[in-house]
ZAMILUM-345158 format. One record per residue (C-alpha): residue number from 0; residue in three letters; chain; x, y, z. Coordinates in nm, 2 decimals. Each point is the difference from the previous one (the first is absolute). Example, Ala and Ser with C-alpha at 12.3 -4.5 7.8 and 13.67 -1.06 7.14 Angstrom:
BEGIN
  num  residu  chaine       x       y       z
    0     ALA       A    1.23   -0.45    0.78
    1     SER       A    0.14    0.34   -0.07
//
This chain:
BEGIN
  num  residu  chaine       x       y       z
    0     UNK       A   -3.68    9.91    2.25
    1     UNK       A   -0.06   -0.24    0.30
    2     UNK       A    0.28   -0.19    0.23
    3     UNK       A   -0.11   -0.32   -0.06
    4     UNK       A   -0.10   -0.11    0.33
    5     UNK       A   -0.26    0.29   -0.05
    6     UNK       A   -0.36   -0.16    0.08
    7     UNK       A   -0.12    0.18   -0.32
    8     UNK       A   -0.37    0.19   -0.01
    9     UNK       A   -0.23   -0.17    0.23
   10     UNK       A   -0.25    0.30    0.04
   11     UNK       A   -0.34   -0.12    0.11
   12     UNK       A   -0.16   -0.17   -0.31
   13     UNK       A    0.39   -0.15   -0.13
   14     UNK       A    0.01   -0.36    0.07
   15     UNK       A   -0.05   -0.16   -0.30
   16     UNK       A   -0.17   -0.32   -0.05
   17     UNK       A   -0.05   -0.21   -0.31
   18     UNK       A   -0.22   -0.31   -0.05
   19     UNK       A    0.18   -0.31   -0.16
   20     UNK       A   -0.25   -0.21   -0.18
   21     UNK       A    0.05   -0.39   -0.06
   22     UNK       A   -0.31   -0.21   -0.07
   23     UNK       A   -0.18   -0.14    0.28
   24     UNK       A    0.30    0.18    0.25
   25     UNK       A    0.33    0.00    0.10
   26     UNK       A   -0.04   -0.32    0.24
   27     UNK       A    0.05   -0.32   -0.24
   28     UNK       A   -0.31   -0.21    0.17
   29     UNK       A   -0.23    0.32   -0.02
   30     UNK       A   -0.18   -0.18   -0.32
   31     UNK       A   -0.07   -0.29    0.25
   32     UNK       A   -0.25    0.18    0.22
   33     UNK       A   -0.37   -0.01   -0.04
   34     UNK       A   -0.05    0.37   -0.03
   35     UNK       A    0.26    0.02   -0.34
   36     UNK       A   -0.21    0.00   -0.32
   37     UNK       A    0.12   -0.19   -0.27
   38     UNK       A    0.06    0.34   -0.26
   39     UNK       A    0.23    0.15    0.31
   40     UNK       A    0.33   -0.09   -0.23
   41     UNK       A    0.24    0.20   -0.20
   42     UNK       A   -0.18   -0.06   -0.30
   43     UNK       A   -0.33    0.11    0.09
   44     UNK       A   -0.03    0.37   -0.10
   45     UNK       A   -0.32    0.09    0.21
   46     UNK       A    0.17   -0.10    0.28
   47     UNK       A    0.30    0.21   -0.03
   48     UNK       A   -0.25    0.29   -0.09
   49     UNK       A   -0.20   -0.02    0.31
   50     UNK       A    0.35   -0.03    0.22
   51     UNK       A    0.09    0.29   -0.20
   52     UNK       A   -0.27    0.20    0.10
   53     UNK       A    0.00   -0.13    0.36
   54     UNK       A    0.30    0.16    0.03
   55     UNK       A   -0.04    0.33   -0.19
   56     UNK       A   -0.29    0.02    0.24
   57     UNK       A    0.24   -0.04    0.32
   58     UNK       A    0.24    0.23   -0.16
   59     UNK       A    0.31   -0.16   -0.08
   60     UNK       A    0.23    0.12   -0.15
   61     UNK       A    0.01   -0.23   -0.28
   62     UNK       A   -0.03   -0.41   -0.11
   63     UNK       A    0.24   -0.21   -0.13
   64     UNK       A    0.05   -0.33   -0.15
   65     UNK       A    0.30   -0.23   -0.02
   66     UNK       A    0.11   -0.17   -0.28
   67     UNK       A    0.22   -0.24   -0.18
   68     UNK       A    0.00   -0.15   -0.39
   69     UNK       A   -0.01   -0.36    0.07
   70     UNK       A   -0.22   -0.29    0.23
   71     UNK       A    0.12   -0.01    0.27
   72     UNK       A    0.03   -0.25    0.28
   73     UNK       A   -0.30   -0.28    0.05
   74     UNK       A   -0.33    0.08   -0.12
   75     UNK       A   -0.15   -0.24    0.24
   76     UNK       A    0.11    0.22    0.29
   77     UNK       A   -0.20    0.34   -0.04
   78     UNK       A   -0.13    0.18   -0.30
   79     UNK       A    0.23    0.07   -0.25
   80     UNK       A   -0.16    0.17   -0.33
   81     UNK       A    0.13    0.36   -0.04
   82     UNK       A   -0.07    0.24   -0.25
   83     UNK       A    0.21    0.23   -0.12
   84     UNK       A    0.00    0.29    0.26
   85     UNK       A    0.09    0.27   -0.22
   86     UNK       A   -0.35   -0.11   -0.19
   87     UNK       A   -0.19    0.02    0.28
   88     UNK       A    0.11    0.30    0.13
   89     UNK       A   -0.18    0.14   -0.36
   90     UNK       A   -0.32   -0.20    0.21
   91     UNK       A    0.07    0.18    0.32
   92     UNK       A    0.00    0.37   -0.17
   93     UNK       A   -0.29    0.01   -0.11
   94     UNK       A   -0.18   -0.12    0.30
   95     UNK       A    0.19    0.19    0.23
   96     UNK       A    0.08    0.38    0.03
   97     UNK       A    0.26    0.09    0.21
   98     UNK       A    0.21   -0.26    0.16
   99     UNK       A    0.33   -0.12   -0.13
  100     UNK       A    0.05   -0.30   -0.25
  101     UNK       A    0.33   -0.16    0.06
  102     UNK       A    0.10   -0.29   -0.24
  103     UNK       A    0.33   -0.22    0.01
  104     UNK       A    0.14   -0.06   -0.33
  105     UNK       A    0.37   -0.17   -0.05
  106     UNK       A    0.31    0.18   -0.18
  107     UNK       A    0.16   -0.34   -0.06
  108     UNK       A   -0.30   -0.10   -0.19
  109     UNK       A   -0.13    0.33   -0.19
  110     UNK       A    0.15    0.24   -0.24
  111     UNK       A    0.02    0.33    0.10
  112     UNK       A   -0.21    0.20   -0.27
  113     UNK       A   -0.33   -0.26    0.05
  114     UNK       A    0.05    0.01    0.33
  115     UNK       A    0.03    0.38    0.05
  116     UNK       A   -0.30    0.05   -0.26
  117     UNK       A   -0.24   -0.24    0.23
  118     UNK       A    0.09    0.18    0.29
  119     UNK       A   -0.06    0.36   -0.16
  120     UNK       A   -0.34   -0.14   -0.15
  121     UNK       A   -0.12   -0.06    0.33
  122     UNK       A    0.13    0.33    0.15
  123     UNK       A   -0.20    0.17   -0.21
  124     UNK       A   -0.32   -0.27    0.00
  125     UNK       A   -0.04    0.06    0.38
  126     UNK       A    0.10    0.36   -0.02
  127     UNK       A    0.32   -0.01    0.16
  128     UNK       A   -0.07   -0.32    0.27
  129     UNK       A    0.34   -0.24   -0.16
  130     UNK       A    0.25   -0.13    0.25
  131     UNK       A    0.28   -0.26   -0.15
  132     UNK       A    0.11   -0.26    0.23
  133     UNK       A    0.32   -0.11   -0.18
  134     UNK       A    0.15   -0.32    0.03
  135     UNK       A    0.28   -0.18   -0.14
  136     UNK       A   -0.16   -0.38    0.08
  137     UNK       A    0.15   -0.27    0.14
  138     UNK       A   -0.03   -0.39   -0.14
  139     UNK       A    0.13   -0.23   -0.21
  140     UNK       A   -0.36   -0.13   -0.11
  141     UNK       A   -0.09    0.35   -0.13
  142     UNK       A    0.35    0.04   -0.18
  143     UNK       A   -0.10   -0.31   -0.20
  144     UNK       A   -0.32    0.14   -0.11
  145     UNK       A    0.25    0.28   -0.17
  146     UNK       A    0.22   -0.25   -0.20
  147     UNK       A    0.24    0.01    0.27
  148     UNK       A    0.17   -0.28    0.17
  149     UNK       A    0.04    0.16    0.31
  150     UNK       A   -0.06    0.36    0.18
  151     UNK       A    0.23    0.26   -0.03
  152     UNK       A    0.27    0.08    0.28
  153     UNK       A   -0.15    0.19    0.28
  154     UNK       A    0.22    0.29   -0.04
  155     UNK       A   -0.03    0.02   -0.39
  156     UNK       A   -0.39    0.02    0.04
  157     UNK       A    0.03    0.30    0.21
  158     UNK       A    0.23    0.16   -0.27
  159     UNK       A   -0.27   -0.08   -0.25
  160     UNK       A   -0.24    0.17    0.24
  161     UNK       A    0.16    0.29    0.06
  162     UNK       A    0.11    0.06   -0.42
  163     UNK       A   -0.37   -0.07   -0.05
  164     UNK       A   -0.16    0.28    0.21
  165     UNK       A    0.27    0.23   -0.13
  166     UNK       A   -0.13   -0.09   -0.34
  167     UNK       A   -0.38    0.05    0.16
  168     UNK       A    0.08    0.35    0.10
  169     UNK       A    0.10    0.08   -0.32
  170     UNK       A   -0.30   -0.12   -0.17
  171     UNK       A   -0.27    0.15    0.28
  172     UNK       A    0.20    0.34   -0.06
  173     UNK       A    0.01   -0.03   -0.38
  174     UNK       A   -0.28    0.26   -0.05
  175     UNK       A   -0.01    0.30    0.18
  176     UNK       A   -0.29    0.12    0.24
  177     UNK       A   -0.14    0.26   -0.29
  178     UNK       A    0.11   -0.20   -0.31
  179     UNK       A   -0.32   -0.02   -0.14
  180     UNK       A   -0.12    0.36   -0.10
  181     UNK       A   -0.32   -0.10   -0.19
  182     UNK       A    0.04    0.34   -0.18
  183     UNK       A   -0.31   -0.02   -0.27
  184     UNK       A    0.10    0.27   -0.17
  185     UNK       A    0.34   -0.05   -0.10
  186     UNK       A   -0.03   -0.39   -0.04
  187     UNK       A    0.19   -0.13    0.24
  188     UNK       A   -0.07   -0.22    0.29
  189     UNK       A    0.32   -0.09    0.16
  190     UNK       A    0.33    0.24    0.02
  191     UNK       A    0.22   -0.24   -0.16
  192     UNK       A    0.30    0.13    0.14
  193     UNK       A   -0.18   -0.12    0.33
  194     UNK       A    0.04   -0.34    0.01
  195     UNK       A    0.36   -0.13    0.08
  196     UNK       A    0.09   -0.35   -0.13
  197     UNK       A    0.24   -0.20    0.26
  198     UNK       A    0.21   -0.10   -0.27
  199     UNK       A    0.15   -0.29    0.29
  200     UNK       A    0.29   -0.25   -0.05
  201     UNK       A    0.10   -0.17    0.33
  202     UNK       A    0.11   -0.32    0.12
  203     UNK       A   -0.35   -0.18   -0.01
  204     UNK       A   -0.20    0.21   -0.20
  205     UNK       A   -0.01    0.20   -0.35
  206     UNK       A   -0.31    0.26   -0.01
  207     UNK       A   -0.07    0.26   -0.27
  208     UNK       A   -0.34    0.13    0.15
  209     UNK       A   -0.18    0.26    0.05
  210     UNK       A   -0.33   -0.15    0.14
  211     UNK       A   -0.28   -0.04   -0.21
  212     UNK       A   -0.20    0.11    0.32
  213     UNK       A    0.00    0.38    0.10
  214     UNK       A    0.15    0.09    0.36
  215     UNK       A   -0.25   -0.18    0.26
  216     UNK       A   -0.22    0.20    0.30
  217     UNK       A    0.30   -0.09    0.29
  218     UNK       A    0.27    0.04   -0.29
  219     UNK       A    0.11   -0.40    0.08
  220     UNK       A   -0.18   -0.22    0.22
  221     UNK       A    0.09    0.03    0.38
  222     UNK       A    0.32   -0.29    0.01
  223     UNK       A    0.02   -0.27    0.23
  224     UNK       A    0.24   -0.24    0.15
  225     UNK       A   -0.03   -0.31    0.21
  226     UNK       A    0.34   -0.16   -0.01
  227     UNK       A    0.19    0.02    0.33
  228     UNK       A    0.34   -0.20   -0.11
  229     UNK       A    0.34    0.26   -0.04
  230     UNK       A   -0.10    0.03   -0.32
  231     UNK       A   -0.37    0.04    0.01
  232     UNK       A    0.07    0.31    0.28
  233     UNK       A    0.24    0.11   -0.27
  234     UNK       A   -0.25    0.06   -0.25
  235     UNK       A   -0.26    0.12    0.26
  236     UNK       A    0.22    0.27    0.09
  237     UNK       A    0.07    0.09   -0.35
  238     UNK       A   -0.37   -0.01   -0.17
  239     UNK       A   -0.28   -0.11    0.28
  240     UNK       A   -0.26    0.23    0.15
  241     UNK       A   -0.19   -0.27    0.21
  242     UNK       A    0.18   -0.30    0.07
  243     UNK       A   -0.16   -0.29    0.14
  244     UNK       A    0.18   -0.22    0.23
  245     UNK       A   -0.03   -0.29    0.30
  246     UNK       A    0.12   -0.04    0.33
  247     UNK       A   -0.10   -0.17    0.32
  248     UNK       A    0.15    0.22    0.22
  249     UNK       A    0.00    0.35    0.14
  250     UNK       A    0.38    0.03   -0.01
  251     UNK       A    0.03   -0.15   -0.32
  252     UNK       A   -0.23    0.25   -0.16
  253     UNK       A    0.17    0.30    0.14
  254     UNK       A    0.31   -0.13   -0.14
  255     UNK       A   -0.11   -0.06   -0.34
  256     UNK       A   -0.20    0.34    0.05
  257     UNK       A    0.36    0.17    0.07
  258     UNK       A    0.20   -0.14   -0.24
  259     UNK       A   -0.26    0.04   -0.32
  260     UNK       A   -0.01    0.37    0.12
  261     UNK       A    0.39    0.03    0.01
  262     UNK       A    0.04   -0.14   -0.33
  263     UNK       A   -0.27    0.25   -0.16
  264     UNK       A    0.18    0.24    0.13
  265     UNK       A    0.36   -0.13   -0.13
  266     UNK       A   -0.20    0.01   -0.31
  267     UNK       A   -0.05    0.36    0.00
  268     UNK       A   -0.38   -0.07    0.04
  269     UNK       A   -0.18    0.16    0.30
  270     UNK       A   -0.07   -0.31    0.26
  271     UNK       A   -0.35    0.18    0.04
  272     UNK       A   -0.12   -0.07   -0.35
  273     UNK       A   -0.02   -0.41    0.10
  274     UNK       A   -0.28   -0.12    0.16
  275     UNK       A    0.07   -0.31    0.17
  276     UNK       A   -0.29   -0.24    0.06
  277     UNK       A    0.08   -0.35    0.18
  278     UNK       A   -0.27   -0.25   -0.10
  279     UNK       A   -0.23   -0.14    0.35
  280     UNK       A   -0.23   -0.27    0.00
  281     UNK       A   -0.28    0.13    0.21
  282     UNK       A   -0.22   -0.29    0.20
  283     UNK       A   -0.30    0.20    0.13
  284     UNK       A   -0.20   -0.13    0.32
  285     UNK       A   -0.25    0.20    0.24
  286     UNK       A    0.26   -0.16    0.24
  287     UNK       A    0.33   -0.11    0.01
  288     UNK       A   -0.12   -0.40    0.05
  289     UNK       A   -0.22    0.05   -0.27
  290     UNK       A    0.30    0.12   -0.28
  291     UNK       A    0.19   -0.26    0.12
  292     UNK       A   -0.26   -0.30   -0.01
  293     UNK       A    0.00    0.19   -0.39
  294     UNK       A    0.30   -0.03   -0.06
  295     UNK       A    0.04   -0.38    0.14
  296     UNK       A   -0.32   -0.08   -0.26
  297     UNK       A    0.18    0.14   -0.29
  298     UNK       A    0.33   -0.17    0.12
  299     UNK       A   -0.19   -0.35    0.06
  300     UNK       A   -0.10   -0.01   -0.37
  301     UNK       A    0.33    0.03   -0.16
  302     UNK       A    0.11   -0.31   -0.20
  303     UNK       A    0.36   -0.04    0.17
  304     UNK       A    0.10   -0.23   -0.27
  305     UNK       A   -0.07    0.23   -0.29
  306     UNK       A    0.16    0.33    0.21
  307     UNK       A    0.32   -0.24    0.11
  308     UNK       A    0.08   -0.04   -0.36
  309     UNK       A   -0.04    0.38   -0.07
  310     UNK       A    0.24    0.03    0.31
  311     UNK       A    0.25   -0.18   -0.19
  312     UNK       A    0.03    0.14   -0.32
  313     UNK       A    0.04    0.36    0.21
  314     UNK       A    0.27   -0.14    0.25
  315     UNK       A    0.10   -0.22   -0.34
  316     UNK       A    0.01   -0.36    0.19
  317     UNK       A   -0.17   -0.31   -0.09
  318     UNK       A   -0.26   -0.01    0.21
  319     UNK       A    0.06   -0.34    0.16
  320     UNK       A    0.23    0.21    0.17
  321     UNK       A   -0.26    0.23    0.19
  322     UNK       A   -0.18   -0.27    0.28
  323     UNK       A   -0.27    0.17    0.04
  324     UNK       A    0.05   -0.04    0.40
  325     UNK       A    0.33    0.14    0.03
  326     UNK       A    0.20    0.31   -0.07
  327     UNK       A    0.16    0.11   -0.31
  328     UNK       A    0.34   -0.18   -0.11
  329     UNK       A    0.34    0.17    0.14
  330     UNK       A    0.12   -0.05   -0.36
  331     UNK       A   -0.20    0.21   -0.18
  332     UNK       A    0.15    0.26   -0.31
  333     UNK       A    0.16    0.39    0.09
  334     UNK       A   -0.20    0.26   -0.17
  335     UNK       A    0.28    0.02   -0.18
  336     UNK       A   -0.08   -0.33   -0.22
  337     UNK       A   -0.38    0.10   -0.04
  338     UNK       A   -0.04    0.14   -0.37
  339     UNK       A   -0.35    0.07    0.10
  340     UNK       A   -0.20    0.17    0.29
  341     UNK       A    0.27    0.10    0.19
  342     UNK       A   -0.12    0.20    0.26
  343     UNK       A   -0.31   -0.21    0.06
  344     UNK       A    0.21   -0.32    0.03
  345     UNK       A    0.23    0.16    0.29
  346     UNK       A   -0.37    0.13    0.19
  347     UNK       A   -0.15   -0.32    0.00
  348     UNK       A    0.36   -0.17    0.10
  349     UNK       A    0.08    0.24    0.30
  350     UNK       A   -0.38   -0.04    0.10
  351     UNK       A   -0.01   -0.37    0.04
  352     UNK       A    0.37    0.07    0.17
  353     UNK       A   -0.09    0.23    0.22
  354     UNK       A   -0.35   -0.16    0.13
  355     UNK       A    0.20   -0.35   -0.02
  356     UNK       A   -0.34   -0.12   -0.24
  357     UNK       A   -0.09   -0.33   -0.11
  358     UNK       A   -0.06   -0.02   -0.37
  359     UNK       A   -0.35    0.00    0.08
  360     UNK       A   -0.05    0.29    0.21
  361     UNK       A    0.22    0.17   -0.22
  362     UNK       A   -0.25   -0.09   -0.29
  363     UNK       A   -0.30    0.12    0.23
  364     UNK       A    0.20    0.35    0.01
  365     UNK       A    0.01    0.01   -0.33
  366     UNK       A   -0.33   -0.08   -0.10
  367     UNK       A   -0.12    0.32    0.08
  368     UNK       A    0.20    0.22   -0.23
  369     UNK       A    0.34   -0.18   -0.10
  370     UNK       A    0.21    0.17    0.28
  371     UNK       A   -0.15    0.31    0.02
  372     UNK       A   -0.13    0.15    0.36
  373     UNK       A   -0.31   -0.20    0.14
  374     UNK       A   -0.21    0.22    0.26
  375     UNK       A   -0.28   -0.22    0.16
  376     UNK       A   -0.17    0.23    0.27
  377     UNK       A   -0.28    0.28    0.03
  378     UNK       A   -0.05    0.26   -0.22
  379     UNK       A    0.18    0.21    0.32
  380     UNK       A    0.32   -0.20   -0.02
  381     UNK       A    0.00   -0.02   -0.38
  382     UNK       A    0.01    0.40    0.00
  383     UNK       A    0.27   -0.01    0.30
  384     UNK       A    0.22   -0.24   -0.18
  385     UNK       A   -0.02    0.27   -0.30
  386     UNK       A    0.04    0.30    0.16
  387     UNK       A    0.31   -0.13    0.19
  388     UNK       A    0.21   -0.11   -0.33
  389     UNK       A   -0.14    0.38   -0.14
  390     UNK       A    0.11    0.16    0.31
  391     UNK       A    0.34   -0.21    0.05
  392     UNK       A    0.12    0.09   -0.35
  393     UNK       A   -0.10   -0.34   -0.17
  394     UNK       A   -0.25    0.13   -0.19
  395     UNK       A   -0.19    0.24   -0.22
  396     UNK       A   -0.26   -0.23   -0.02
  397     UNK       A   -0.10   -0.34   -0.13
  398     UNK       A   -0.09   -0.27   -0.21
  399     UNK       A   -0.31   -0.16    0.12
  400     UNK       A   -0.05   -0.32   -0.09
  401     UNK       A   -0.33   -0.13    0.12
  402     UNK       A   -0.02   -0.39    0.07
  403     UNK       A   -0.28   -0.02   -0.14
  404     UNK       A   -0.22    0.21   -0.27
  405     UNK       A   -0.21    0.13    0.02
  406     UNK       A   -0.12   -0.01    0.39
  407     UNK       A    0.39    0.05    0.13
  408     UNK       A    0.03    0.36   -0.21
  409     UNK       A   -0.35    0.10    0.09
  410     UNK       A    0.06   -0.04    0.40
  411     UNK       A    0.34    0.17   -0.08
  412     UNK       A   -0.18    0.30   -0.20
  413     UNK       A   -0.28   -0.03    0.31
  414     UNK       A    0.14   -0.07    0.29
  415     UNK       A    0.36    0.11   -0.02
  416     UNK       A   -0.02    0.31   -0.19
  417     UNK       A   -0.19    0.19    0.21
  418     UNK       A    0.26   -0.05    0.27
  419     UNK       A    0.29    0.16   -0.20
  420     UNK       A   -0.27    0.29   -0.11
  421     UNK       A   -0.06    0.07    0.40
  422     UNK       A    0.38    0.00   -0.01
  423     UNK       A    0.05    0.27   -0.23
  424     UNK       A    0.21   -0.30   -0.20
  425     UNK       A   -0.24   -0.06   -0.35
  426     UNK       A   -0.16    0.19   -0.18
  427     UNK       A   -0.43    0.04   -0.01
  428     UNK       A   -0.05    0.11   -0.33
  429     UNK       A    0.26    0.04   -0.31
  430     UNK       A    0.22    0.31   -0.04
  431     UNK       A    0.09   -0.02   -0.38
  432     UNK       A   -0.09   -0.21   -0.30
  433     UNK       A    0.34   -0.21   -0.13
  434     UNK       A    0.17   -0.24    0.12
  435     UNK       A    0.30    0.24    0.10
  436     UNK       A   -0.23    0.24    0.17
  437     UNK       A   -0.11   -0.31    0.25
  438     UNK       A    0.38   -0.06    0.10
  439     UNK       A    0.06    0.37   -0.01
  440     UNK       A    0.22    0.01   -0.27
  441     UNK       A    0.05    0.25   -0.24
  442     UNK       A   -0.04   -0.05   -0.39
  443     UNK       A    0.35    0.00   -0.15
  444     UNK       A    0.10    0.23   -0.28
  445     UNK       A    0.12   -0.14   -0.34
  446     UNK       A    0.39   -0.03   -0.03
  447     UNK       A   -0.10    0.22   -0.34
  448     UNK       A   -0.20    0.24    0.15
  449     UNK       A    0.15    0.35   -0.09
  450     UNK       A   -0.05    0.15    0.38
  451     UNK       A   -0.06   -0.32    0.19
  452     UNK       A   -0.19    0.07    0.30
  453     UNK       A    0.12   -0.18    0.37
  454     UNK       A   -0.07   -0.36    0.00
  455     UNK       A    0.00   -0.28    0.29
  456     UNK       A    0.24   -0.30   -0.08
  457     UNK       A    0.27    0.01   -0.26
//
C-alpha cells in the first residue's frame, strides 16, 4: 500500500479523462448562441447519443450526467428538462461499445434495493460500462417534493449515505460469481446455497435481499463521489473510486489531493485505488485572443438578473443584497450554518475573496461551470495547464466540461487530445472493455466468495 502523498500509476496512457454531459454545455448562455440547435438539451436523447459517441470516439474514459429529483432554479435562465440519467444511460449502451456510463442517483431520495437493481441492470445492459456517482442532495425545494418540510441535516445525510452503500454491497454481492450452474441434467439452474441474503437492520435501513438480479460484469458499478465538505471526503475515503471535485487553484487542488489520499488510507483503503478528477472548463481558440474573445461572448449573454438570484439562494441572501456592481457582503453565513452545498459555498466565497470580485464578475466566473476551473487559451496551454496539476500531484485526471456541446468537446477530443497522446499522457486506443478496466481498477471479489481473489478498494 501507498504513502499517501504517492502520485499513484501515471504510466504513459494513465491520465484519465471523463466527459460530463449537460444539454447544450456547461456555460449557462451556451443555448444563446447561433450555432446551438434547439434538441441540444437534457432531454433530447439523440443528442446525448451523438455526444456519447463523440467521446467514445476520442477515447474517454467514460460520460457522465448530473442529477437531482426536483426543478430546479429559473427555467427562463438555461434549459432545464432532464431525464432521468439512469434511463438514459440504458440509451447510451446500446449505441455505444466501450466507454463508461456514469449516472448520479441520490441516497436521500432512493431506497437501496431499487436503486442497487437499476444500477446492476445497466452493468449488465452495457456489459460491464456502470459508474454511480452518488449523492446525498442538497435543497429544501427537492425535500418538499418528498413530503418533507425541510432537508435533512448535512451530517445525518452522509450517515444515510454511507448505511446505504453498506446495504448496496450487500445486495451486488448477494449472488456469487458461479451461482448459476445451468446444469440440464440434474435440473438445477442456480446453487441455491449461492446466493447470500443481507438480512440488514441498521439505523436507516431494514433489507432482507438477495437481489433478484445475478452478480453484474464489474461485480458493482465503479463508485463515485463528488462531495468535498469533511463529510463528503469522509465518505470518499471510505467508498469512492473516482471522486469528482472543484478548485480554482493549483495549491488548493494539491491540498485536497493530499488529504483525500490520507484519509483512504486512514481507511485501510490503498490511496492508489481513487482516481481523482477535478472538473475544467475548457475555452478553445486557434489563439489565445481568440478563446478569450469566446469566452467574453458566452459571458456577454448571461442574464445577470436571473444568475444573481441563483447566487443568492447558494450564499443564502436575499438578493437585494448582492448589487450587482460591488463585492459580496462581509456578513455572509460560516459553512458551518449551510445545511446544503457546503464545500461549493466556501469555493465560490474564498474566490470572490480572494480576487476581491464584484457580484457580477463573480457571476461571469461562474457562468462557465459553477466554480469549477475555466481554461480559455490554445489547445497548447489547455494541455500545459493539465499536465501541470497531473504532474504536481493535483490530479489523475479530469472532468471536462465543455462550454459548449457539441463544438467545445469536439475541439477538446481534436485539438487537445492529440497533445497529451504526443505526451505519452492519454491513451490512443482502449486497453480493456468495463468501466473499471478504463480507470485501471480491478473487479472486486464478492464478500461471499469462498476464495476471494485480490480486489482494488474495500
Amino acid at each position: 500500500m501507498t504513502t499517501p502523498t504517492t502520485r499513484g500509476d501515471h504510466r504513459p496512457g494513465r491520465l484519465h479523462l471523463n466527459a460530463f454531459l449537460m444539454s447544450s454545455g456547461h456555460h449557462e448562455a451556451s443555448w444563446r448562441l447561433p450555432e446551438s440547435a434547439p434538441d441540444a438539451t437534457g432531454h433530447h436523447i439523440a443528442h446525448l447519443q451523438r455526444l456519447a459517441r463523440i467521446a467514445e470516439a476520442g477515447k474517454l474514459d467514460s460520460v457522465f450526467f448530473a442529477d437531482g429529483p426536483g426543478l430546479q432554479g429559473e427555467v427562463g435562465r438555461r434549459p432545464a428538462g432532464v431525464l432521468d440519467p439512469i434511463v438514459v444511460l440504458t440509451a447510451l449502451a446500446v449505441v455505444t461499445e466501450r466507454i463508461g456510463l456514469i449516472a448520479t442517483a441520490s441516497t436521500t431520495y432512493n431506497a437501496p434495493y431499487n436503486l442497487a437493481r437499476r444500477f446492476a441492470s445497466i452493468d449488465h445492459v452495457s456489459a460491464g460500462r456502470a459508474g454511480w456517482n452518488v449523492v446525498t442532495t442538497a435543497g429544501p425545494d427537492i425535500a418538499r417534493n418528498f413530503g418533507l418540510d425541510d432537508q435533512p441535516a448535512h451530517a445525518v445525510r452522509y450517515e444515510r449515505a454511507a448505511e446505504f452503500l453498506e446495504v448496496a454491497y450487500k445486495l451486488w454481492d448477494s449472488w456469487e460469481d458461479d451461482a448459476i450452474v445451468a446444469d440440464k441434467e440434474s435440473g438445477v439452474w442456480a446453487d441455491a446455497a449461492r446466493i447470500h441474503h443481507p438480512e440488514h437492520a441498521g439505523t436507516h435501513f431494514s433489507v432482507a435481499g438477495a437481489l433478484n438480479v445475478p452478480r453484474s460484469p464489474q461485480g458493482r458499478p465503479l463508485i463515485v463521489q463528488a462531495g468535498s465538505s469533511q463529510d463528503g471526503k469522509d465518505l470518499a475515503a471510505r467508498y469512492a473510486e473516482a471522486v469528482f471535485t472543484a478548485h480554482q487553484t493549483l495549491g488548493d487542488a494539491q491540498e485536497f489531493y493530499r488529504d483525500l489520499k490520507s484519509r483512504t488510507l486512514a481507511a485501510g483503503r490503498d490511496p492508489e485505488h481513487v482516481r481523482i478528477l477535478p472538473g475544467i472548463v475548457p475555452v478553445i481558440g486557434a489563439t489565445e485572443a481568440e478563446a478569450q474573445a469566446r469566452e467574453r461572448e458566452l459571458d456577454e449573454l448571461i442574464q445577470p438578473e436571473y444568475a444573481r438570484g441563483h447566487l443568492a439562494r447558494l450564499l443564502r441572501v436575499d438578493p437585494a443584497d448582492l448589487p450587482l456592481d460591488r463585492e459580496l457582503p462581509a456578513d455572509l453565513p460560516s459553512e458551518d450554518e449551510i445545511e446544503g452545498a457546503k464545500s461549493r459555498y466556501t469555493l465560490i466565497v474564498r474566490l470572490a475573496r480572494r480576487e476581491r470580485l464584484t457580484v457580477r464578475q463573480l457571476i461571469g466566473r461562474l457562468g462557465g461551470g459553477r466554480g469549477h476551473r475555466t481554461l480559455a487559451g490554445t489547445p497548447e496551454q489547455i494541455a500545459d495547464a493539465l499536465q501541470e496539476w497531473y504532474d504536481d500531484g493535483a490530479a489523475d485526471g479530469f472532468n471536462v466540461m465543455a462550454p459548449v456541446l457539441p463544438s467545445g468537446l469536439e475541439q477538446f477530443i481534436d485539438h487537445v487530445l492529440p497533445i497529451l497522446r504526443d505526451r505519452g499522457l492519454f491513451r490512443s486506443e482502449y486497453e480493456g472493455t468495463t468501466l473499471r478496466e478504463h480507470y485501471g481498477l480491478a473487479r472486486p471479489a464478492s464478500r461471499y466468495a469462498t476464495a476471494p481473489a485480490a480486489t482494488a478498494g474495500i
